[in-house]
C-alpha positions in Angstrom: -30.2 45.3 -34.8 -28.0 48.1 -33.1 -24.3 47.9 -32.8 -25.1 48.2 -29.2 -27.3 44.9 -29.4 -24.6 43.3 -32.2 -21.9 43.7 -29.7 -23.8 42.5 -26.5 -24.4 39.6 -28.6 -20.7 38.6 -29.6 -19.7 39.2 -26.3 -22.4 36.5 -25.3 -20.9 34.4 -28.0 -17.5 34.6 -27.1 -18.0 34.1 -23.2 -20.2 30.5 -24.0 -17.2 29.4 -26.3 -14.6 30.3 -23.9 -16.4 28.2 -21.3 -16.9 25.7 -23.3 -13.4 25.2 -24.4 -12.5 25.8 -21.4 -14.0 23.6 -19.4 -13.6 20.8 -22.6 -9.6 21.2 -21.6 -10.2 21.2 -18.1 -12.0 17.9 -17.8 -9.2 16.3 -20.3 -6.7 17.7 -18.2 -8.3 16.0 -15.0 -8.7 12.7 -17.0 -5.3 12.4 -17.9 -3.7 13.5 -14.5 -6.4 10.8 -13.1 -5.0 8.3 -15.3 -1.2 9.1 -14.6 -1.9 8.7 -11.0 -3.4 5.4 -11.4 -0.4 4.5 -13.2 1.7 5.7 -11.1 0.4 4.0 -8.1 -0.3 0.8 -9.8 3.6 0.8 -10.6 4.4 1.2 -6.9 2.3 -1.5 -5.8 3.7 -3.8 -8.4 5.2 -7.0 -6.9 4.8 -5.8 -3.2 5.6 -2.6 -3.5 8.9 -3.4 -5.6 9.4 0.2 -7.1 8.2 1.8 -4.0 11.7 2.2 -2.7 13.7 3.8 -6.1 10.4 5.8 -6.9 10.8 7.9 -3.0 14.7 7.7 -3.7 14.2 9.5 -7.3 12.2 12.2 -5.4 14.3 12.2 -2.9 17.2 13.3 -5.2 15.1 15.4 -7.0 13.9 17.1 -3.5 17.4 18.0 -2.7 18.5 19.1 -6.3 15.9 22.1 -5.6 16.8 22.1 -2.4 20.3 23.2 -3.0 19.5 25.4 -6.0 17.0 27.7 -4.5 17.4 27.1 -0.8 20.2 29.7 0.0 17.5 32.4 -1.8 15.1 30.9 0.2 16.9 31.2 3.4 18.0 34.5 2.8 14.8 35.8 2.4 13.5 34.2 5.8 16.5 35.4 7.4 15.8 39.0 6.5 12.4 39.0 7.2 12.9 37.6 10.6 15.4 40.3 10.9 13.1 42.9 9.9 10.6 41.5 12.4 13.1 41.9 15.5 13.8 45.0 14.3 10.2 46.0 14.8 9.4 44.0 18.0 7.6 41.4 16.2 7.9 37.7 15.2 10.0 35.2 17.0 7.2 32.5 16.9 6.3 29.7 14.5 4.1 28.0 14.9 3.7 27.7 18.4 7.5 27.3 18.9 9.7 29.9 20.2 13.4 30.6 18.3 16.1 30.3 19.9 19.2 33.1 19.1 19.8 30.6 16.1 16.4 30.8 14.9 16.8 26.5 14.5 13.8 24.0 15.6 14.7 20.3 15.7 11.8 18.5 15.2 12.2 14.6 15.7 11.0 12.6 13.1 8.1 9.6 13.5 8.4 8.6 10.0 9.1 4.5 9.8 13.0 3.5 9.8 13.5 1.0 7.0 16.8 -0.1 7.8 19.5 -0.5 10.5 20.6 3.1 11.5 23.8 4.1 13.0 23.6 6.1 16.3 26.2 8.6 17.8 26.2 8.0 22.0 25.6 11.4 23.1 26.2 12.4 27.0 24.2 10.4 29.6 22.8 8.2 27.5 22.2 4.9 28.6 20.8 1.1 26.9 17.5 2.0 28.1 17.2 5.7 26.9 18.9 4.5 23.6 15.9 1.7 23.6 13.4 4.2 24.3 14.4 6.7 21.8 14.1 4.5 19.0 11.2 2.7 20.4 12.9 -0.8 20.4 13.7 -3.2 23.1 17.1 -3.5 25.2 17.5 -7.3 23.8 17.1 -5.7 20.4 20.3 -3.2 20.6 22.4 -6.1 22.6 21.6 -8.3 19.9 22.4 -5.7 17.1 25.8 -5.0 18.9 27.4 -7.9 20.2 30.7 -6.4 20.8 29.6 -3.3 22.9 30.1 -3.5 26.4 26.9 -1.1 27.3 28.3 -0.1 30.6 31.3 1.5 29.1 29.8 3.2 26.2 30.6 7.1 25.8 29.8 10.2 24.5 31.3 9.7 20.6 30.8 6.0 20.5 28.4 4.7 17.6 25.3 1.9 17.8 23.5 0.1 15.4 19.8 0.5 15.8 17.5 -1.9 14.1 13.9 -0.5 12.2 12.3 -2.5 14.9 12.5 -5.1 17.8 13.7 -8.3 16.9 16.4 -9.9 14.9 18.7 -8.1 12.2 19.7 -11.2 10.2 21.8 -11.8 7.3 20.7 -14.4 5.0 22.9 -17.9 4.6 22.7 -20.8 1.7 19.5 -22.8 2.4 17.4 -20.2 4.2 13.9 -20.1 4.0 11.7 -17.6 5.7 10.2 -20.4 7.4 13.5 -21.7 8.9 14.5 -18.4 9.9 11.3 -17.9 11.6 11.9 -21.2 13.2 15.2 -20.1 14.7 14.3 -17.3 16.2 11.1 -18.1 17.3 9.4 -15.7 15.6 6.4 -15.3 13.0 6.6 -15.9 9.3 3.8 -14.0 8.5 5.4 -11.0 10.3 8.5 -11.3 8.3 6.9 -11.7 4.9 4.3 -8.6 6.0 7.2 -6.4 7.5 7.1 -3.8 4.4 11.1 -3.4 3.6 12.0 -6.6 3.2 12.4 -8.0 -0.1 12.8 -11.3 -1.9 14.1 -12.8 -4.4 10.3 -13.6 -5.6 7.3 -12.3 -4.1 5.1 -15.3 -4.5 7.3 -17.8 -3.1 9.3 -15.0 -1.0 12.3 -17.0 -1.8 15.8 -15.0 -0.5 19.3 -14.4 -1.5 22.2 -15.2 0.5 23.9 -12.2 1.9 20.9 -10.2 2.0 19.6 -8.2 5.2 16.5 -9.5 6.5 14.4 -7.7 9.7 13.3 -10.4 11.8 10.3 -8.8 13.8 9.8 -10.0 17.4 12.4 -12.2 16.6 14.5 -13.7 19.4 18.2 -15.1 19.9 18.1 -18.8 20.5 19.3 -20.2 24.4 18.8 -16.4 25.2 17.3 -15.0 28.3 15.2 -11.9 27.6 15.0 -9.1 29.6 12.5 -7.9 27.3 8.5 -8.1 28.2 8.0 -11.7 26.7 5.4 -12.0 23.0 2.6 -14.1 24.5 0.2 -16.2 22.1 -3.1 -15.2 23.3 -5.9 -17.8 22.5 -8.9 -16.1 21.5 -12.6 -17.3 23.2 -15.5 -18.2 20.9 -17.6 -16.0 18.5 -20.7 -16.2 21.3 -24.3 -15.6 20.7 -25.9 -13.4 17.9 -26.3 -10.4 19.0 -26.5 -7.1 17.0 -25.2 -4.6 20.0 -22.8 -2.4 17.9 -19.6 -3.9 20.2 -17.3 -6.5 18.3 -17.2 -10.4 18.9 -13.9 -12.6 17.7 -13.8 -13.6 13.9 -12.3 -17.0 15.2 -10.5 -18.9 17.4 -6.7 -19.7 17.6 -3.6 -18.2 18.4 -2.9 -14.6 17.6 0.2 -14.8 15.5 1.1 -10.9 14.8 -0.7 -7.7 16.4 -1.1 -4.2 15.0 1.8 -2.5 14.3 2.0 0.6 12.5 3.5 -1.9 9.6 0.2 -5.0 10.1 -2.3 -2.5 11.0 -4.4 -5.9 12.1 -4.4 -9.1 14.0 -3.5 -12.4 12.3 -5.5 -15.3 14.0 -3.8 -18.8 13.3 -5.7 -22.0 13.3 -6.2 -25.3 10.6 -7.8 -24.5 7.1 -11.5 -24.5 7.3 -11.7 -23.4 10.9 -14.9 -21.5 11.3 -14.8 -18.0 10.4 -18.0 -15.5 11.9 -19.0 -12.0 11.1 -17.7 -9.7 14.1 -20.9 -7.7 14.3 -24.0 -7.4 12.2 -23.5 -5.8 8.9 -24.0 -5.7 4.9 -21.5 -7.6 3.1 -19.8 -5.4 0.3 -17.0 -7.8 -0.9 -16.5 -11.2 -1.1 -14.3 -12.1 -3.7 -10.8 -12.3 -4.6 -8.3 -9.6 -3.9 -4.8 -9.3 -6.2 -3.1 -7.0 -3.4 -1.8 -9.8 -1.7 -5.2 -10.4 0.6 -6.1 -13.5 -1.3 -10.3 -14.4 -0.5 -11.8 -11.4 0.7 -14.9 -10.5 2.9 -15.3 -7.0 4.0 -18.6 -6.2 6.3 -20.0 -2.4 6.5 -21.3 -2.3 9.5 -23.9 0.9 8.7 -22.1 3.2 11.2 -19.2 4.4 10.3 -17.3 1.0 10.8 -16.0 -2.1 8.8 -14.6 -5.7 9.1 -12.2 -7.2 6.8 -10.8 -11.1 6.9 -8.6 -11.6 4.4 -6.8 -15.2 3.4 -9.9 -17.6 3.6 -10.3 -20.5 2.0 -13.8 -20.5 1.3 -17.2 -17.9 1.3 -20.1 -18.4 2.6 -21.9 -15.1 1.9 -22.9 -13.3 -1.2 -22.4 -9.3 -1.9 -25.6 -7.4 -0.2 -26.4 -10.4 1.6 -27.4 -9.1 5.6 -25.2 -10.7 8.1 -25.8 -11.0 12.1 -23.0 -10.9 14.5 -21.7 -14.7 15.0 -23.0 -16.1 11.3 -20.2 -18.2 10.0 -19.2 -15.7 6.7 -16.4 -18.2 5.5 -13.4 -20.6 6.4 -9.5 -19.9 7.7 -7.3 -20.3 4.5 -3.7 -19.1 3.3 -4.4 -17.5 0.3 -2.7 -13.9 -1.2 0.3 -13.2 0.1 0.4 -16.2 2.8 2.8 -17.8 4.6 0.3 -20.5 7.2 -3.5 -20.9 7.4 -4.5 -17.9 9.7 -7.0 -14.9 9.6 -6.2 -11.5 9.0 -8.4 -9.5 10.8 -8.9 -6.1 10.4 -11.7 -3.2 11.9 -11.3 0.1 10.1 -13.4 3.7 11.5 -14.0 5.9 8.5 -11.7 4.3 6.1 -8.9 4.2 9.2 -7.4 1.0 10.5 -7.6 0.6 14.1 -6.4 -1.9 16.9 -8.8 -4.9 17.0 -7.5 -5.8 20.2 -9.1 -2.6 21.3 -12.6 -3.1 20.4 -12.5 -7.2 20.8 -15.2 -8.1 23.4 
């Protein structure tokens, strides 16, 4: 054998270990990160989501730590570049946004408030603008400020604006979630479901006096709204079988919570072991237990992109892979999971997306 040929085949050698070890380290690397993640988000969803709140607070922290290390670099660089780009008759867009002399773009923020949030009056605002800008409703702020005579406020004066319309309430000796709900006519369900409030125990969702607790669509007692009233709609039956691609109702009952970008579904209330049907004609592809607080579980894939989930039943009637028509009975209303009344939780999700029932409900 030449040197030539010796050399061509070390070099062969060498480039099938180094993609062996390689890709050996690369697939344990994956594993691992795989496996961190899962703990990770198995930790967060502990009890509710318990650890949610100081895991995004340590990041948070850690966010502005480098933040305030290496933004004035940062910034210093942008600001000379953008320089050198006016200098030259270029730049001055981002985006699709146009600076300003300042170079600053306020962008308003759509993430979720969690808590009550204090609010500066600017100039010509007014109760209604106030409302709209936060997306609550005008009982809401008069609720959440007693003492503020609205048509005096002025430019300087400070609000409190609650996460979302209803009731900001502050837990007493003896409260339940159920008397609470009871006084201001509001849903249990909603409260317990309502993703920053937090009890003393999750299964029981017992409270603590003195703590905060959002009251969603609640209302004050001997109060007359000005508000567009929360009407209990009473849903019609399932109808006949028929497999057309459009949606029937699940049950029937009283629609206790709509979708909300915090109950991305419709909860249905009636007695335990009211008929539950399949919405439209599908495969089912779970029917069993879930421990993430949906208690019995059917979900229907529909074959088109689409799926059905009813969540807190107290009995099946189907089997994974059985077929399913639209208006077979799939199970019976229960209050299992995370629960606060008999009642089905209705979802219809588009590629893995939850969407409005209430949109697609024939």
């Amino acid at each position: 054998m030449t040197n030539a040929s010796l050399e061509w085949a070390e070099a062969r050698e060498f480039t099938l270990q180094l993609t062996t070890y390689l890709t050996k380290h690369a697939y344990r690397a994956f594993f691992r990160f795989e496996a961190g993640k899962d703990f990770v988000a198995g930790a967060l969803y502990h009890k509710r989501g318990k650890y949610t709140r100081p895991f995004l607070h340590s990041t948070m922290m850690a966010l502005i730590f480098f933040g305030f290390t290496f933004g004035p670099s940062i910034v210093q660089t942008g600001f000379a570049a953008n320089q050198a780009d006016r200098n030259s008759g270029t730049g001055g867009q981002v985006l699709g946004v146009s600076l300003n002399d300042t170079g600053v773009v306020t962008i308003a923020s759509d993430k979720p408030r969690s808590s009550v949030e204090s609010y500066t009056v600017r100039s010509g605002d007014t109760l209604s603008g106030i409302a709209s800008k936060f997306g609550v409703s005008i009982d809401t702020l008069k609720w959440a400020n007693p003492s503020t005579s609205w048509t005096k406020i002025k430019d300087g004066d400070s609000v409190q604006v609650p996460p979302v319309t209803g009731i900001v309430y502050t837990v007493k000796p003896g409260d339940t979630v159920y008397s609470i709900a009871k006084k201001f006519s509001a849903d249990s369900q909603t409260i317990v479901d309502f993703p920053f409030n937090t009890f003393a125990d999750d299964e029981t969702f017992a409270l603590v006096a003195g703590q905060t607790l959002i009251v969603p669509n609640g209302v004050m007692p001997d109060v007359i709204s000005t508000s567009v009233p929360y009407v209990a709609l009473l849903t019609p039956d399932a109808g006949a079988v028929s497999a057309t691609g459009s949606f029937v109702w699940p049950t029937h009952g009283r629609i206790t919570q709509m979708y909300s970008w915090f109950h991305k579904a419709d909860d249905i209330a009636n007695a335990i072991g009211t008929q539950v049907v399949a919405a439209d004609s599908g495969t089912i592809v779970h029917a069993s237990w879930d421990n993430t607080g949906y208690g019995n579980l059917i979900i229907i894939d529909h074959g088109n992109g689409y799926e059905t989930l009813y969540a807190h039943l107290s009995a099946y009637a189907v089997k994974v892979g059985q077929h399913v028509s639209r208006g077979d009975q799939i199970g019976l209303m229960g209050s299992t999971g995370h629960s606060t009344g008999p009642h089905l939780h209705f979802e219809i999700r588009k590629d893995g997306v939850q969407m409005d029932p209430l949109s697609f409900l024939k």
